[in-house]
C-alpha positions in Angstrom: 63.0 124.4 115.0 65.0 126.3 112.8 63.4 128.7 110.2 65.0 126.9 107.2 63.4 123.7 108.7 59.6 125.3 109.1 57.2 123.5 106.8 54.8 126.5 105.1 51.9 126.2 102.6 53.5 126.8 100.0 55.6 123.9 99.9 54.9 120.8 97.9 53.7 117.4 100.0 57.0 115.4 98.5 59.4 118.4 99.7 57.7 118.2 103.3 58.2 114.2 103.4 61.7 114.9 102.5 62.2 117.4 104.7 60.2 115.8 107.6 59.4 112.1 107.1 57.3 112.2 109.9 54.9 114.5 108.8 53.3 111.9 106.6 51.4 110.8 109.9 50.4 114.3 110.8 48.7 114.2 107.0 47.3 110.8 107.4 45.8 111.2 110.3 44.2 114.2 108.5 42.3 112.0 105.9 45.7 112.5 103.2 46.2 108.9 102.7 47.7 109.1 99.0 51.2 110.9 100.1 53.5 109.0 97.0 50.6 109.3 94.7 51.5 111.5 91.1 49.4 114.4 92.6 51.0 114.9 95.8 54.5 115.6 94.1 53.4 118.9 92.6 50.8 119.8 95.0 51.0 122.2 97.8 50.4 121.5 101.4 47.2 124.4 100.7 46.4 122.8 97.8 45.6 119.8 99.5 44.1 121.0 102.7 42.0 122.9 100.2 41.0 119.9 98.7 40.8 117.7 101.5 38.5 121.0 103.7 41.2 121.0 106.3 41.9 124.6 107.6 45.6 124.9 106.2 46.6 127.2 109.7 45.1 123.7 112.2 47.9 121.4 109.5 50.9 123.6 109.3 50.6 123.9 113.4 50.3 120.0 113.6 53.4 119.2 111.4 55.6 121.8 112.6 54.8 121.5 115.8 56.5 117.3 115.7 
């Protein structure tokens, strides 16, 4: 995987969907079931493993490791 393709924690959930559809299972399967909701489109992947108590280093190695 390229470096202008990695997914990082900064990044918003819509902007990783965009950039990698299939992530949206690697975050469902993590209990993030509400991936087109108003929320997700300005918050960041950290925000939301914050919020969902998912250690944001165990999801950024499951969706850019697809």
């Amino acid at each position: 995987m390229s470096e202008e393709t990695k997914i990082t924690k900064n990044m918003t959930i819509a902007e990783i969907i965009k950039i990698k559809p299939a992530s949206a299972a690697v975050l469902m399967s993590h209990g993030m079931h509400c991936l087109g909701c108003v929320i997700a489109q300005g918050e960041t992947l950290e925000q939301a493993a914050d919020v969902h108590g998912i250690p944001i280093e165990e999801l950024l190695k499951a969706i850019n490791e697809q």
